[in-house]
N, C-alpha and C positions, 0 to 999 in steps of 0.2 A: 128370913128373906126380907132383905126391902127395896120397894116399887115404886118407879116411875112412871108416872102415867100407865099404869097398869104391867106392865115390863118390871120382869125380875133383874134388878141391876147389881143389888149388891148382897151378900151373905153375910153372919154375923152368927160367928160360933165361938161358945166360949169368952166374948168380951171382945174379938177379933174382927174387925171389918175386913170381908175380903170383896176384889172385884175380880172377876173373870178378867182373862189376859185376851185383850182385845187389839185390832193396829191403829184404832185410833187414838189408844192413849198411850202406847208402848213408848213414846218419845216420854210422856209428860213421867212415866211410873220408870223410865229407866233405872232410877236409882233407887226404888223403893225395895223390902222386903218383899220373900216370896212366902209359898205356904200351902198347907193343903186344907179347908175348912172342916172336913169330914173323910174317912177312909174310903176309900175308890174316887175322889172326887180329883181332880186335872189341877194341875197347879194356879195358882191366884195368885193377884197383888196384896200386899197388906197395905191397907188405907190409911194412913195419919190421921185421924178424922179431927186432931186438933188443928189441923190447917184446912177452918170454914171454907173459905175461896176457893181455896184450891179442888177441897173434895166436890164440893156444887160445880167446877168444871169440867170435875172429872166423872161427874153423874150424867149431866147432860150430854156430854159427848158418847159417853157409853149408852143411854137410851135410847139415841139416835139410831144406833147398828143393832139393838136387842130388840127382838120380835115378841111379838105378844105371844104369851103361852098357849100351848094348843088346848081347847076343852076337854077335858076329861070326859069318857064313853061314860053310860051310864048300865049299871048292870040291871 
């Protein structure tokens, strides 16, 4: 997992960057690969991560809508 300002934004399985499918980047990822990071897990973007600009646009924009994770209970 990697974080944004403490927000889980992006996943990274296998060498694979993925992002959750969000409506604020669904214009920008239109044409991107999809994928699944792990079994049970909702379809993703697959991130180009060779296009800098692009991905840091598309981190911030998806930080913005991603909540910070809830605390885990403690046993």
């Amino acid at each position: 997992m990697v974080y944004a300002n403490n927000k889980p934004v992006l996943t990274v399985c296998e060498n694979i960057v993925f992002v959750k499918k969000l409506d604020v980047i669904e214009d920008m990822m239109k044409n991107a690969e999809c994928g699944f990071p792990y079994k049970g897990a909702k379809e993703h973007y697959i991130l180009d991560i060779d296009q800098r600009d692009f991905c840091r646009e598309v981190v911030q924009k998806a930080e913005k809508v991603t909540s910070l994770p809830k605390p885990k209970k403690k046993k």
